[in-house]
C-alpha positions as CSV (number, residue, x, y, z in Angstrom):
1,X,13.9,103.0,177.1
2,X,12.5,104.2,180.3
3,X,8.6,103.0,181.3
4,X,7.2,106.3,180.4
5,X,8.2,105.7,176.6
6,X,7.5,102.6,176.7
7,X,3.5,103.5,177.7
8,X,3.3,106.7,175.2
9,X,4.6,103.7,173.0
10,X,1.8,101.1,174.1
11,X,-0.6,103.9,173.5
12,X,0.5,105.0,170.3
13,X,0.6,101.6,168.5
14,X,-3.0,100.8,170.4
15,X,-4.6,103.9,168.5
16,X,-2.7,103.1,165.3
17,X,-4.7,99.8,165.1
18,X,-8.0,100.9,166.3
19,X,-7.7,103.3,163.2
20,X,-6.5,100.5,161.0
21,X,-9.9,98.3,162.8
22,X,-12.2,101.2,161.5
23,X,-11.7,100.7,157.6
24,X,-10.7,96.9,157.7
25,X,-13.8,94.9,156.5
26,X,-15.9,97.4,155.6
27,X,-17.1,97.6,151.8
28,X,-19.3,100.3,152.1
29,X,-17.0,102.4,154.6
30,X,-14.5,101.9,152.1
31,X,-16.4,102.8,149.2
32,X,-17.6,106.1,151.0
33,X,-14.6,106.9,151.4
34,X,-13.1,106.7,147.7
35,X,-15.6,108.2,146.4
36,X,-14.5,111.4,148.9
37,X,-11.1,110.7,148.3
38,X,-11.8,111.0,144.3
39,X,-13.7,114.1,145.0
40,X,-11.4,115.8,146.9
41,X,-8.3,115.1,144.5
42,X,-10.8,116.2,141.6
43,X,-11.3,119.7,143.1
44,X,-7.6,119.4,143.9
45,X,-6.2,118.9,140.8
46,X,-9.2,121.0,138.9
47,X,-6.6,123.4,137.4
48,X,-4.8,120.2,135.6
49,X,-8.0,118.4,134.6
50,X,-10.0,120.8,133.7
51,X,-10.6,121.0,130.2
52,X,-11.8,124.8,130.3
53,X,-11.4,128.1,132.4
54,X,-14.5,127.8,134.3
55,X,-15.5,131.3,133.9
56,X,-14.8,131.8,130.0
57,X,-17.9,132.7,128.3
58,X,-18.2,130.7,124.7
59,X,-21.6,132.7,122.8
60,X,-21.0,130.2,120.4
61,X,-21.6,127.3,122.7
62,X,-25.0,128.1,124.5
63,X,-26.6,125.7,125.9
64,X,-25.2,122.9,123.8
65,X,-25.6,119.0,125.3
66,X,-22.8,116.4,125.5
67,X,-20.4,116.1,123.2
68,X,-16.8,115.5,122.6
69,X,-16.2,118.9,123.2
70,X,-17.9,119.3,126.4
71,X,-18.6,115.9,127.9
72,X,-21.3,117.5,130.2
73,X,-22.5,120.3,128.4
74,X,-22.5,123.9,128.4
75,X,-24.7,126.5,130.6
76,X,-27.0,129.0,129.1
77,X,-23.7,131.3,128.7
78,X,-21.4,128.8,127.1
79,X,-19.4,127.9,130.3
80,X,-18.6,124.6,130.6
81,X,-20.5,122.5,133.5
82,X,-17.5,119.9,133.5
83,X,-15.1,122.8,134.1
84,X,-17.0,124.7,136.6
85,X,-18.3,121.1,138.5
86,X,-14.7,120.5,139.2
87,X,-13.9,124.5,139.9
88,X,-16.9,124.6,142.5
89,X,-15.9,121.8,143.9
90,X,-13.0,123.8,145.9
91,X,-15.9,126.2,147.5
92,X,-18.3,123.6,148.4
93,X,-15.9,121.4,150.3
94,X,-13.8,124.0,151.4
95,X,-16.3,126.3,153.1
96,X,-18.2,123.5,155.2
97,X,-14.3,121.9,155.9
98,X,-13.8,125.1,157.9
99,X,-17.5,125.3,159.2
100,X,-16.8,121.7,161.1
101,X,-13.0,122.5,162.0
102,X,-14.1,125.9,163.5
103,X,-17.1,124.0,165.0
104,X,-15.0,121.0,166.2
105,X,-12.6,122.9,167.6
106,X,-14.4,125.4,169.9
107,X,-16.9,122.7,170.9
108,X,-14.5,120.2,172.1
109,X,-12.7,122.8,174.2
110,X,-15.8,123.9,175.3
111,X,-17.1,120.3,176.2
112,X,-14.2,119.1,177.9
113,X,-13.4,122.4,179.9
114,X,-17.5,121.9,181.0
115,X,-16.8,118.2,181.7
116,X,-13.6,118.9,183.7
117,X,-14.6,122.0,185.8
118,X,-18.4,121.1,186.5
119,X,-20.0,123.8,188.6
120,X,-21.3,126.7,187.4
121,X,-18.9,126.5,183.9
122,X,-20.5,123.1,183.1
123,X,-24.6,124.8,183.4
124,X,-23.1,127.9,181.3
125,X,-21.9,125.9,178.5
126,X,-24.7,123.3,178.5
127,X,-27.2,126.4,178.5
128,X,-24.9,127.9,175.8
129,X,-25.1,125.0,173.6
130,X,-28.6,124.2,174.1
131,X,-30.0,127.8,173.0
132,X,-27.5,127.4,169.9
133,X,-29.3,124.3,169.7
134,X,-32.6,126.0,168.9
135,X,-32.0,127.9,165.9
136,X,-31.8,126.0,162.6
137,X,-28.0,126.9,160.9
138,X,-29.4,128.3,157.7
139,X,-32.1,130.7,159.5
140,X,-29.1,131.9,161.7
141,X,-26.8,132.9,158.6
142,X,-29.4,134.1,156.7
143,X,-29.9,136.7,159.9
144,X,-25.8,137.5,159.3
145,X,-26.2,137.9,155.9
146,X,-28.8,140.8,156.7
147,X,-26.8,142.2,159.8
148,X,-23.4,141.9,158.0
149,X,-24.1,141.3,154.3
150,X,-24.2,138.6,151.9
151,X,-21.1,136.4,151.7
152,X,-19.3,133.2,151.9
153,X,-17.3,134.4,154.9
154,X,-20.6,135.3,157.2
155,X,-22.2,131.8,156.0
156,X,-19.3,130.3,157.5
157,X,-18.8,131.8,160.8
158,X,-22.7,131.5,161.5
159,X,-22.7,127.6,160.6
160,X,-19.9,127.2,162.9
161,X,-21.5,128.9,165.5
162,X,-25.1,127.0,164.2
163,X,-22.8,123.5,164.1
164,X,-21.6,124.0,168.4
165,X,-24.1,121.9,169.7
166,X,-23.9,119.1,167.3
167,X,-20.6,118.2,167.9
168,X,-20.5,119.9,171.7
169,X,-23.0,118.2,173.4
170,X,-22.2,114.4,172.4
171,X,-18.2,115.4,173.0
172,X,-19.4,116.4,176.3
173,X,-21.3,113.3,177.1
174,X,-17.9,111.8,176.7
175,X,-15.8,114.0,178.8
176,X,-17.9,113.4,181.8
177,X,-17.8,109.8,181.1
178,X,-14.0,109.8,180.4
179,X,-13.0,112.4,183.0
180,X,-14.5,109.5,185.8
181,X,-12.2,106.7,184.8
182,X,-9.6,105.3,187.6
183,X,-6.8,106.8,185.4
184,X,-7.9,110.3,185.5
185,X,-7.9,110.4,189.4
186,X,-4.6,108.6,189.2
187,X,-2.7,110.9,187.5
188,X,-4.5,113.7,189.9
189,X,-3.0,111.9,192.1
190,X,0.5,112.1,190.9
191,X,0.0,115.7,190.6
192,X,0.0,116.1,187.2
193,X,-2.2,119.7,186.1
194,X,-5.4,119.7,184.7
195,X,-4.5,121.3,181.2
196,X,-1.8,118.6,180.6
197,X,-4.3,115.4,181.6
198,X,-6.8,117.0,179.2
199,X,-4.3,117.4,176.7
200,X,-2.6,114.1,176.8
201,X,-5.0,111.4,178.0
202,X,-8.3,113.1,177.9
203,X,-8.8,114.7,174.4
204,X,-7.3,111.9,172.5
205,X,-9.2,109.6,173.8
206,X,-12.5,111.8,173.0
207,X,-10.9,112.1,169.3
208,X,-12.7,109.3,167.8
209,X,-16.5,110.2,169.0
210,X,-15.0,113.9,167.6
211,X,-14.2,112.6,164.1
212,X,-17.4,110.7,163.7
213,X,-19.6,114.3,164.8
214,X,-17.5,116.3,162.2
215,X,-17.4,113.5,159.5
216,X,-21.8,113.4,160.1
217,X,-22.0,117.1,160.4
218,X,-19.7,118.0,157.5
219,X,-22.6,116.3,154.8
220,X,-25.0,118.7,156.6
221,X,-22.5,121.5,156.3
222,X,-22.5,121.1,152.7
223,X,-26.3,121.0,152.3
224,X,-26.4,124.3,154.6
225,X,-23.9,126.0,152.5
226,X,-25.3,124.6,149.5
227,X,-28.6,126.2,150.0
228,X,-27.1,129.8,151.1
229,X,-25.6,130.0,147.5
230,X,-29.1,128.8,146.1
231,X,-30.6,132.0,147.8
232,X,-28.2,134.2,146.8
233,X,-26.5,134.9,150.1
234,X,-23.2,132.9,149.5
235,X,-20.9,132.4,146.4
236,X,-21.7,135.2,144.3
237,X,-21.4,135.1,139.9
238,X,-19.3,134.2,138.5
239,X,-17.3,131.9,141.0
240,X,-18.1,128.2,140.6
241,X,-19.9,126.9,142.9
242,X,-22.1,123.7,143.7
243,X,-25.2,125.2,145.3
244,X,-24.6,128.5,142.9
245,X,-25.0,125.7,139.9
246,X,-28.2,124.5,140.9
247,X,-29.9,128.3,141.1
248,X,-28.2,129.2,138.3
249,X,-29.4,126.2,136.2
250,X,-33.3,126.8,137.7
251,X,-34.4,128.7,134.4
252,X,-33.0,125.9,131.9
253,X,-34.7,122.7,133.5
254,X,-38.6,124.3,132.3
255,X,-36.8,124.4,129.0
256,X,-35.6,121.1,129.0
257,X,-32.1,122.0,129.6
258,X,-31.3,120.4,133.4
259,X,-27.6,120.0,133.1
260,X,-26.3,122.5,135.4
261,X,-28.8,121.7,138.1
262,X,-29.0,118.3,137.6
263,X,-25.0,117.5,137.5
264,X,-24.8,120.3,140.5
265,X,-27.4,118.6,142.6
266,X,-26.3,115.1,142.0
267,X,-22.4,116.3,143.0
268,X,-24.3,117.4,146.0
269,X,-26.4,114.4,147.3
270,X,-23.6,111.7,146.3
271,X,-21.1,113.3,148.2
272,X,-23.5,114.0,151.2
273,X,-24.3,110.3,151.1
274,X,-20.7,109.0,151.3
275,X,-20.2,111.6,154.0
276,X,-22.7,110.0,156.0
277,X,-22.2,106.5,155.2
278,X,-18.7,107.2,156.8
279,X,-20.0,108.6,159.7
280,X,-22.7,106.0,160.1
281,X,-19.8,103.5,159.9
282,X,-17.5,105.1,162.0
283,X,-19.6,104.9,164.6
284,X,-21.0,101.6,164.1
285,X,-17.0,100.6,164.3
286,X,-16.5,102.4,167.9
287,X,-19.7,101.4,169.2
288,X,-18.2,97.3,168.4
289,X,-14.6,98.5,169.8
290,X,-16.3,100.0,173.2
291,X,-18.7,96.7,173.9
């Protein structure tokens, strides 16, 4: 085995355990993180768990509470909430999955292209990112929606564009930081290219700060999306939908009928909550690791 295996080996097992160092120990990581995991293979698996088509109107079954029938209830048009909780669970993780991939993606290459170039590049993208920076995500899709029309597809390319900052500007912070080390001008000096250093050494050791901006931002992605349904702008009747649930389930809580909104909204804030308390404990983890 010749000594450059041997190091891509060394690396290799020394990011294994610092992934393995993340989750070990931590209750509430680890709790945060089933519950995601459960929520995921719920939405998953929603066409084999499901007890009804989420869409199939019942006039027969209006509005009718918990029972062994419908263990959460119906809506005011018979639907069932269980059915369409599990259903809209594919649109409201899916849609702010691509908003922080998209997001992730095109602010890491930004950031590290800024933190290896410098110059002129570096003041473009750090302008760039701090205009972005200054309009709130929701105003900014709301102002697609009206230039391009209402849509799932325009909320999610304006959040990505909204979510650049977030996730550029601390990945930046990195790069410079990481694009300094000895090993960096070591490899310059072995004349290895710029595009393969970044490739190879730089950007997966920036993965880590990376995965604890998108795992924060994706809770905030979900609100964001969340609230474009709730104004009408996103998921449109009759798909299933989280944020769609809530509006749709507005006019039943005056009558004492919550169960739409209140099942919806409490889907919403628990897994916004785990998303966060994995992100807060990511980080706590990398802050220990880099001490």
């Amino acid at each position: 085995m010749s000594s450059y295996q041997i190091a891509s080996l060394g690396r290799g097992l020394i990011r294994s355990s610092r992934l393995r160092s993340f989750v070990r120990g931590h209750g509430v990581l680890a709790a945060a993180g089933a519950v995601v995991a459960v929520v995921v293979l719920a939405s998953v698996c929603a066409p084999l768990i499901a007890p009804y088509d989420p869409n199939a109107v019942d006039v027969m079954a209006v509005s009718q509470g918990r029972s062994a029938a419908h263990w959460l209830g119906t809506d005011d048009t018979g639907r069932d909430i269980l059915s369409r909780l599990l259903y809209g669970a594919r649109l409201s993780l899916l849609a702010p999955a691509a908003v922080v991939l998209i997001a992730g993606v095109l602010s890491s290459a930004l950031a590290v292209s800024a933190a290896w170039l410098g110059g002129w590049w570096d003041r473009t993208v750090s302008a760039l990112l701090d205009v972005v920076f200054g309009f709130p995500g929701l105003v900014l899709a709301v102002v697609a929606a009206a230039v391009f029309g209402a849509g799932l597809t325009v909320a999610v390319v304006a959040l990505s564009v909204a979510y650049l900052p977030y996730i550029g500007r601390v990945v930046r912070n990195a790069a410079l930081r990481e694009c300094q080390l000895p090993y960096v001008s070591a490899l310059r000096m072995l004349g290895m290219s710029g595009w393969r250093i970044c490739l190879r050494h730089v950007v997966p050791n920036l993965l880590p700060i990376a995965l604890v901006q998108v795992t924060m931002s994706f809770g905030y992605a979900l609100l964001d999306v969340a609230a474009f349904s709730f104004i009408g702008l996103g998921t449109q009747p009759p798909t299933a939908e989280w944020g769609l649930m809530v509006a749709n389930g507005t006019s039943g809580i005056l009558a004492g009928r919550p169960e739409q909104s209140l099942y919806a909204g409490v889907a919403i804030v628990v897994f916004v909550i785990a998303c966060n308390l994995i992100g807060n404990g990511l980080s706590t983890r990398l802050q220990g690791e880099t001490r």
